[in-house]
One Martini backbone bead per residue (centre of mass of N, CA, C, O) as a GRO file, in nm:
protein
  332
    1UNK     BB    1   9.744  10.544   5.442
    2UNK     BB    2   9.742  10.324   5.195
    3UNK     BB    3   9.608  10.338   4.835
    4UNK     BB    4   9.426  10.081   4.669
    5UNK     BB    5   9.361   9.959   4.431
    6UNK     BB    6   9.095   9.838   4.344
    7UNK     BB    7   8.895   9.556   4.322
    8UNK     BB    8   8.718   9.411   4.163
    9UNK     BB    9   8.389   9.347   4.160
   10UNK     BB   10   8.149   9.176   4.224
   11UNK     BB   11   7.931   8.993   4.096
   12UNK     BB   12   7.696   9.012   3.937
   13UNK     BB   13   7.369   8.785   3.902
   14UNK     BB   14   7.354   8.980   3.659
   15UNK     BB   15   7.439   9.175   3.346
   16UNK     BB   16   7.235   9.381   3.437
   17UNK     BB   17   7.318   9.751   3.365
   18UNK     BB   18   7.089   9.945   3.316
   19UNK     BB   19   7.065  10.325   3.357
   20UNK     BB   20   6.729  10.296   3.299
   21UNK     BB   21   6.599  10.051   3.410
   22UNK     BB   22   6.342   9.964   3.549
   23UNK     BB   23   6.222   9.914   3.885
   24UNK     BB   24   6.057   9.596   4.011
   25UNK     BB   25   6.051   9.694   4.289
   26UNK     BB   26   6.088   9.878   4.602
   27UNK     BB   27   6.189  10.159   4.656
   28UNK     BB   28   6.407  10.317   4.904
   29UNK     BB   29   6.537  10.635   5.056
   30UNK     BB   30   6.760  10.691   5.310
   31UNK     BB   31   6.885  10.748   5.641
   32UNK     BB   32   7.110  10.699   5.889
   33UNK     BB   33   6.900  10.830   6.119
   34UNK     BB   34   6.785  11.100   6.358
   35UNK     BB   35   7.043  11.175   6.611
   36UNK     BB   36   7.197  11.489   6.581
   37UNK     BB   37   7.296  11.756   6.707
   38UNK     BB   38   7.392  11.877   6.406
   39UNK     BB   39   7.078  11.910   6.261
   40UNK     BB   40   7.043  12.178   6.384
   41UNK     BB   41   6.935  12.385   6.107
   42UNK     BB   42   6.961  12.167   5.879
   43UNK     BB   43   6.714  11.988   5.930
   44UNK     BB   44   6.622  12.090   6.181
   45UNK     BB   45   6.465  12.321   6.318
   46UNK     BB   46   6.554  12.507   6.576
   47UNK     BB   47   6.245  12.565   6.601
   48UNK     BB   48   6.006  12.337   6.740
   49UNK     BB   49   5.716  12.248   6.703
   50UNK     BB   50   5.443  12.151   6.789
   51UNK     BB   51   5.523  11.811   6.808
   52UNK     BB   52   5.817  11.715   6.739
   53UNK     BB   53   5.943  11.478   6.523
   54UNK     BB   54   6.189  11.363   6.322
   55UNK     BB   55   6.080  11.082   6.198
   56UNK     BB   56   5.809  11.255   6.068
   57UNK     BB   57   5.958  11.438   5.934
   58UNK     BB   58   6.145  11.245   5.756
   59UNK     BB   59   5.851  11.129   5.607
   60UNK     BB   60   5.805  11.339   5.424
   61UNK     BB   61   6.071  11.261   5.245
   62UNK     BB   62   6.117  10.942   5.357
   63UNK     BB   63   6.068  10.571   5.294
   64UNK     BB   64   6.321  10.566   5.502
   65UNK     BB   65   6.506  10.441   5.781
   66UNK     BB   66   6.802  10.352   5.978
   67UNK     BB   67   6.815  10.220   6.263
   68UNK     BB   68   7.104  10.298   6.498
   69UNK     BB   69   7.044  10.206   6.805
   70UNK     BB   70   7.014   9.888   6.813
   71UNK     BB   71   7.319   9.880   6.809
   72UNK     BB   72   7.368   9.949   7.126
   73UNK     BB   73   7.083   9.822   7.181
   74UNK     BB   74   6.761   9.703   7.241
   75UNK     BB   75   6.490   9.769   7.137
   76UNK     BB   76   6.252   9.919   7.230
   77UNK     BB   77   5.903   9.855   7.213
   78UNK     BB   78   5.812  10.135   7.277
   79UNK     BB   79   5.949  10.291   7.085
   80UNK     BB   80   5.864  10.150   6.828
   81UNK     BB   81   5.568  10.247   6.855
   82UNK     BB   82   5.617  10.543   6.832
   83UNK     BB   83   5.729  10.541   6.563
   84UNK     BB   84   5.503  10.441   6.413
   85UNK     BB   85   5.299  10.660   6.483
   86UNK     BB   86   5.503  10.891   6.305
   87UNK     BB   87   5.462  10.768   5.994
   88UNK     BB   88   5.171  10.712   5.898
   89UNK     BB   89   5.150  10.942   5.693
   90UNK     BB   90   5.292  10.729   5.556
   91UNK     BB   91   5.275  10.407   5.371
   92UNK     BB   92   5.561  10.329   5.253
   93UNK     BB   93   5.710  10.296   5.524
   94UNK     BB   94   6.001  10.147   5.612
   95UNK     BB   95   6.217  10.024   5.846
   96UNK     BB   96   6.555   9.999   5.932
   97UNK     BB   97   6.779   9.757   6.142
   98UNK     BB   98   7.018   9.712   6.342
   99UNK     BB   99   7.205   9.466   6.503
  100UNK     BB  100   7.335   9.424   6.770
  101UNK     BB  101   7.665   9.441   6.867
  102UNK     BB  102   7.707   9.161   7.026
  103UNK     BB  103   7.686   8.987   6.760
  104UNK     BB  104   7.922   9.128   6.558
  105UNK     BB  105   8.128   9.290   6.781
  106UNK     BB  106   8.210   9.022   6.943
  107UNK     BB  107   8.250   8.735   7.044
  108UNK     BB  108   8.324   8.424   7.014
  109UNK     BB  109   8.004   8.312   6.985
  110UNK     BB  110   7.835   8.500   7.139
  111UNK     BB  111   7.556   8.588   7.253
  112UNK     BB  112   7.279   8.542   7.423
  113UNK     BB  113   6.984   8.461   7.456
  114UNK     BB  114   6.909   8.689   7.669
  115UNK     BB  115   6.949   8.888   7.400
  116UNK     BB  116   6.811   8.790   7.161
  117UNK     BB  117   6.514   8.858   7.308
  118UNK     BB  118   6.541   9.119   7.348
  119UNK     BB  119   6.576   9.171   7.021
  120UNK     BB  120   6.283   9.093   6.944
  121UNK     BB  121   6.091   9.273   7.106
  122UNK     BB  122   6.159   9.533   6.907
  123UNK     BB  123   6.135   9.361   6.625
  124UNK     BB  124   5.816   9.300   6.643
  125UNK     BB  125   5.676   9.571   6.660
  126UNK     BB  126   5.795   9.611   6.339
  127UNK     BB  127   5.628   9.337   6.219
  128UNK     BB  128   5.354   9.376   6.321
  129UNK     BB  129   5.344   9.644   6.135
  130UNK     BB  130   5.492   9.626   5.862
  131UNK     BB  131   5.759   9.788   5.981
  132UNK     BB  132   6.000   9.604   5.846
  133UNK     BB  133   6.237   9.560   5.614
  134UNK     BB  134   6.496   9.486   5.782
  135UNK     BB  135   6.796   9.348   5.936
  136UNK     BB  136   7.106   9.459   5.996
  137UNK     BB  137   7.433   9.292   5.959
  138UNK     BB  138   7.711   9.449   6.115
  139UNK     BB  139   8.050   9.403   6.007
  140UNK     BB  140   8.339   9.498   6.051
  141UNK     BB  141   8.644   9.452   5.940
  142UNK     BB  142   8.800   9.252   6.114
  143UNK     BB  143   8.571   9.049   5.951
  144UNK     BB  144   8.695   8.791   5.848
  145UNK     BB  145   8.728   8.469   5.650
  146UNK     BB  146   8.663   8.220   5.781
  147UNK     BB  147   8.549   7.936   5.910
  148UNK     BB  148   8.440   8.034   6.184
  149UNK     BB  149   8.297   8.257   6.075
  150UNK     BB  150   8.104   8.127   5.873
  151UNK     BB  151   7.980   7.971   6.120
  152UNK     BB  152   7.836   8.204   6.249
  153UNK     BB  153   7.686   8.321   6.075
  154UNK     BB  154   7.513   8.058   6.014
  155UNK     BB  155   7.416   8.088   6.248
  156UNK     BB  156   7.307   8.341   6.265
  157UNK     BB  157   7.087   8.322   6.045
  158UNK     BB  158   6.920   8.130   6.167
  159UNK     BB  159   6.844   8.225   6.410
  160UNK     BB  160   6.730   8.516   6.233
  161UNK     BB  161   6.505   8.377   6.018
  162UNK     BB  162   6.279   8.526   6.042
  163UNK     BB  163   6.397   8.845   5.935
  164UNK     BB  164   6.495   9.027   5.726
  165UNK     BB  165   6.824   8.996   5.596
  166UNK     BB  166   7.126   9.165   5.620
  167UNK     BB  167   7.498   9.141   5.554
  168UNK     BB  168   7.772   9.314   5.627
  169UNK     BB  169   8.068   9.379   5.484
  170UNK     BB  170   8.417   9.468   5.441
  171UNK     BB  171   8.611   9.248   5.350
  172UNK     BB  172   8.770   9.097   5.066
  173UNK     BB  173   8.730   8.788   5.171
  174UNK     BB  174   8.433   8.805   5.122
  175UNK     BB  175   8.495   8.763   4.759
  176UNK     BB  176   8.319   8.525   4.721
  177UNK     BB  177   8.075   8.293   4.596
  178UNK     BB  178   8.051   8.169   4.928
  179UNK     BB  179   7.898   8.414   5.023
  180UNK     BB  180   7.640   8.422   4.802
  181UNK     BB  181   7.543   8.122   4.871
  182UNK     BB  182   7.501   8.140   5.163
  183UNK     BB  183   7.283   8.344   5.173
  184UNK     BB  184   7.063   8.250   4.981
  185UNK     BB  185   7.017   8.003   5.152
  186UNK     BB  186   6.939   8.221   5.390
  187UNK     BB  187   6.824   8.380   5.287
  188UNK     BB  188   6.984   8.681   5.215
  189UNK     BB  189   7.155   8.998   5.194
  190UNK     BB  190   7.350   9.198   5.013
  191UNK     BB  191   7.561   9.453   5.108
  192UNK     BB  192   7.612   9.731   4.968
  193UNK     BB  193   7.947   9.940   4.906
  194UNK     BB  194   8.062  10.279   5.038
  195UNK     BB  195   8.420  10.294   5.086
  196UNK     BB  196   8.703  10.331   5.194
  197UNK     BB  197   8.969  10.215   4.994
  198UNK     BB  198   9.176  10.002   5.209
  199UNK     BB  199   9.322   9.796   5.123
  200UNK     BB  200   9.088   9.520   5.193
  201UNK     BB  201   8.831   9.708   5.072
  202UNK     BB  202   8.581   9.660   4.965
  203UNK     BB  203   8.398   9.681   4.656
  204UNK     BB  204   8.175   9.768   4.460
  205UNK     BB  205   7.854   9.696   4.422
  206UNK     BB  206   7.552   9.418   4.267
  207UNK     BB  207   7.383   9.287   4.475
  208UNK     BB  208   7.137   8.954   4.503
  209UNK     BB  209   7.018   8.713   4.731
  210UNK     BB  210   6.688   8.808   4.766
  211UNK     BB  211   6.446   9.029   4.857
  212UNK     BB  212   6.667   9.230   4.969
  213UNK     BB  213   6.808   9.525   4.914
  214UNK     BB  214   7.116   9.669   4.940
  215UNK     BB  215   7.265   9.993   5.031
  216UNK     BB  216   7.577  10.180   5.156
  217UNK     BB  217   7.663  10.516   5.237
  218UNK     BB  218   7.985  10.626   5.395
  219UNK     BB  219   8.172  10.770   5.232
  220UNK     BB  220   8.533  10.902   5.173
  221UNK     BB  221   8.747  10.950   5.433
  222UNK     BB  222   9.061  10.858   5.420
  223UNK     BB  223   9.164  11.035   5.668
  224UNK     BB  224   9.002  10.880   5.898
  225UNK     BB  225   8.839  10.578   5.902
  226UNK     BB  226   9.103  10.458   6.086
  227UNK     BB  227   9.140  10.629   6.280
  228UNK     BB  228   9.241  10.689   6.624
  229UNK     BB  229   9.269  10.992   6.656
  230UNK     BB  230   9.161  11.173   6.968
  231UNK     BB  231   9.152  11.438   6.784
  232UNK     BB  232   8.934  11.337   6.600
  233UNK     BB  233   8.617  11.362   6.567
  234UNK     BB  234   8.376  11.122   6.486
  235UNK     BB  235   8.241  11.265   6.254
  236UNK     BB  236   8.470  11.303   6.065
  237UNK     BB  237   8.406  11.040   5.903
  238UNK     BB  238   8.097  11.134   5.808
  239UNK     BB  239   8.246  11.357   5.652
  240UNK     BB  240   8.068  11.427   5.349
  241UNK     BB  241   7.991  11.477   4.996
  242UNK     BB  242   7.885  11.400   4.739
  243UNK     BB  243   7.837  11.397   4.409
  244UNK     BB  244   7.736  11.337   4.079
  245UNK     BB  245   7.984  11.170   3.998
  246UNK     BB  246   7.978  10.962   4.263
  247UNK     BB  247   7.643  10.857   4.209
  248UNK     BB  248   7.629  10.741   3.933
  249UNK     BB  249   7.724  10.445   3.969
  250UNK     BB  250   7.489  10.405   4.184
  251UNK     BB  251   7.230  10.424   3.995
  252UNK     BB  252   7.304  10.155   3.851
  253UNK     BB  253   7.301   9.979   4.101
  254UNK     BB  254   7.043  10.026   4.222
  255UNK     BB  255   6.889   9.921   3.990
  256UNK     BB  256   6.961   9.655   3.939
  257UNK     BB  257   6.887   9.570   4.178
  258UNK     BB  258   6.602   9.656   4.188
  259UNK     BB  259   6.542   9.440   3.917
  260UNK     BB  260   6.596   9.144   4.169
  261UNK     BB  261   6.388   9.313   4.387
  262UNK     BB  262   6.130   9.344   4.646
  263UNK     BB  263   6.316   9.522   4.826
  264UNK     BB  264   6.489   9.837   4.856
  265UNK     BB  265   6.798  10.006   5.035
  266UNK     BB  266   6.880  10.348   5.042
  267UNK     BB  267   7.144  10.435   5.199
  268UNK     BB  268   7.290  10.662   5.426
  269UNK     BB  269   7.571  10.755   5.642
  270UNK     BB  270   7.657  11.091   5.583
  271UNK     BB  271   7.572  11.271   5.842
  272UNK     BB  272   7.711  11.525   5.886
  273UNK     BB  273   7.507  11.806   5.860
  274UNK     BB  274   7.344  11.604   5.649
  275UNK     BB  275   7.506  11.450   5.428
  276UNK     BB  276   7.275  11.267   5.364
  277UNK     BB  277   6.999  11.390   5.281
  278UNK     BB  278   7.102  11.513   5.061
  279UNK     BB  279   7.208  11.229   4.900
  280UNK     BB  280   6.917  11.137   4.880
  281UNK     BB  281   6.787  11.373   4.759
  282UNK     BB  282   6.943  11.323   4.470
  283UNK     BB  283   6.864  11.033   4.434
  284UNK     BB  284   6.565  11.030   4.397
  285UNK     BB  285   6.547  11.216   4.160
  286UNK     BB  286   6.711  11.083   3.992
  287UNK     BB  287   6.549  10.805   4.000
  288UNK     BB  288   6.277  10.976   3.908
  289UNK     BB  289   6.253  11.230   3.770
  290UNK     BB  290   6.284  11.480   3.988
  291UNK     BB  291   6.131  11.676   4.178
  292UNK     BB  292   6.176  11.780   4.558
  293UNK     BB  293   6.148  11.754   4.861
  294UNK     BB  294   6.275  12.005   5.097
  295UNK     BB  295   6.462  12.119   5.372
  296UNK     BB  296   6.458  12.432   5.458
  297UNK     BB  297   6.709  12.452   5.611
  298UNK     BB  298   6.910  12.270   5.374
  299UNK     BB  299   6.910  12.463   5.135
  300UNK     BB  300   7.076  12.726   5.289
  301UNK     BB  301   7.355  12.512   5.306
  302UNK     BB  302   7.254  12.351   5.006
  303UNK     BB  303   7.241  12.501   4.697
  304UNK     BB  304   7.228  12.210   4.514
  305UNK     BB  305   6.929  12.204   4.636
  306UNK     BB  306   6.762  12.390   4.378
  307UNK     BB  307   6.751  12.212   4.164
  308UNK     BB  308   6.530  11.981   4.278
  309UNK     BB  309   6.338  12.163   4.381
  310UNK     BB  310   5.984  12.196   4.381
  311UNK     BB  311   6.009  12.476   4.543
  312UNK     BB  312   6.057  12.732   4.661
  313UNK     BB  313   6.148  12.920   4.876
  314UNK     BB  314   6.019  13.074   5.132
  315UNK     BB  315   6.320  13.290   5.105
  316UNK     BB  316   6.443  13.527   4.967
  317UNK     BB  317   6.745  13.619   4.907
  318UNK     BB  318   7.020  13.853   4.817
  319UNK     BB  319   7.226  13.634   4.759
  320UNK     BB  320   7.341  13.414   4.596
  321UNK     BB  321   7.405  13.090   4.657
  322UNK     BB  322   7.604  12.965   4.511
  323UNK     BB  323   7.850  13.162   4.664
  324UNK     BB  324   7.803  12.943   4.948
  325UNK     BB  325   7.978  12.705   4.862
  326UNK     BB  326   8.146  12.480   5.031
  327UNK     BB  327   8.403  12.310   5.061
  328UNK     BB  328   8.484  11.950   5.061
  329UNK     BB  329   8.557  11.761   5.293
  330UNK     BB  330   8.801  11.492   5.247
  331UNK     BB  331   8.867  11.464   4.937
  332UNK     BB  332   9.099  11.212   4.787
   0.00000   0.00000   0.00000
């Protein structure tokens, strides 16, 4: 598929975008799920200690998760309760949370009270716990702006406006004034996104529409992204590994929104073999001007955490680390 030049991005809501300006509200980064089949050995360790979870090893490293579960099915209310006694050893961690897809990726008018209900039901016990950061409403590329669906959405906001909501779009045509004005009408966020721009896909912005700033990067596989093949893998979408080079001008969008947002959450979502986890701690490091505690095992497969971590190796290796560096598979 071809390739077009980027279109300007959103204007930001304000002209501040200083590369070094402190962060007025409460920043959070972390990874998007924690239930990879392929993050044992790379994420976390092959053999798991007694009484090992996922989310409570990952909130000893990051101050946020983004259920992606939630998108699939409506959040167990037992579920989410196990989830919250699992991070409690963190008192800054917040949950954010997809919005079931149901909502978001299904025929317009979209689903019914009884799907509604369910999804409270969920999204209630991470509310009532103050572990609640954002709702996301996440639409397809797909969902371009019309009539119809500004007014879809507009629906959709008012019905779940009791919790923090944040709205990601992906295509071009919702890049105008009148869907900024929405969102802040609505208190809602917009999501800003890092996606293979291809054709009409929305492109880098900081934006900031209500007290919930949000950040999502996908990674950029321009050739798998849009891909049908189904000999290629689901996985390889978002097997990606950010750069140094390409994270910078992250750094500048997500201070920019954290300067005018009461919680910020950067999310990373190139989840595939851990490298969400990688480019969130190397984005909090940066953010923070700090080395940062890393996961043992994933230190092993990505020598460029050496430069981040704040203790050595557990154990030393016989041979230079940069030397297994391997080549980034799909860089545009």
């Amino acid at each position: 598929m071809p390739q077009h030049k980027p279109k300007a991005p959103l204007p930001a809501s304000t002209p501040d975008s200083r590369p070094n300006a402190a962060p007025r509200g409460t920043l959070r980064v972390g990874p998007a799920g924690w239930s990879y089949p392929d993050w044992s050995g790379y994420v976390y360790p092959v053999r798991h200690p007694k009484g090992f979870h996922e989310a409570a090893y990952l909130a000893e490293f990051f101050d946020t998760i983004e259920i992606n579960t939630s998108f699939y099915q409506p959040l167990r209310p037992d579920h989410a309760a196990q989830w919250i006694d699992r991070v409690l050893a963190n008192p800054r961690f917040l949950f954010t949370a997809k919005l079931w897809q149901r909502f978001t990726h299904g025929s317009i008018p979209g689903a019914t009270p009884a799907d509604e209900r369910a999804v409270r039901v969920g999204f209630d016990v991470l509310r009532a716990a103050d572990k609640l950061g954002a709702v996301l409403l996440q639409f397809p590329f797909s969902f371009h702006r019309t009539k119809e669906t500004v007014s879809y959405l507009a629906a959709l906001l008012k019905r779940f406006a009791g919790y923090p909501l944040v709205v990601e779009v992906r295509h071009s045509s919702w890049d105008t004034p009148e869907t900024l004005a929405l969102l802040q009408e609505h208190n809602a966020g917009f999501c800003n996104i890092d996606q293979p721009v291809i054709g009409r896909s929305l492109t880098p912005s900081a934006q900031a529409t209500s007290p919930i700033g949000y950040i999502r990067l996908h990674g950029r596989r321009y050739d798998t992204w849009f891909s049908d093949d189904r000999a290629i893998p689901a996985h390889e979408r978002y097997n990606y590994l950010y750069t140094s080079e390409e994270l910078a001008p992250w750094i500048i969008r997500v201070r920019n929104v954290a300067e005018r947002s009461r919680d910020t959450f950067v999310v990373t979502n190139n989840h595939f073999q851990g490298k969400s986890v990688v480019n969130a701690l190397q984005l909090i490091s940066i953010l923070k001007g700090s080395k940062v505690k890393v996961p043992e095992p994933l230190r092993r497969h990505y020598p460029e955490l050496e430069d981040i971590a704040d203790t050595p190796p557990a154990e030393p290796t016989l041979f230079s680390l940069a030397g297994s560096k391997k080549e980034k598979p799909g860089k545009p």
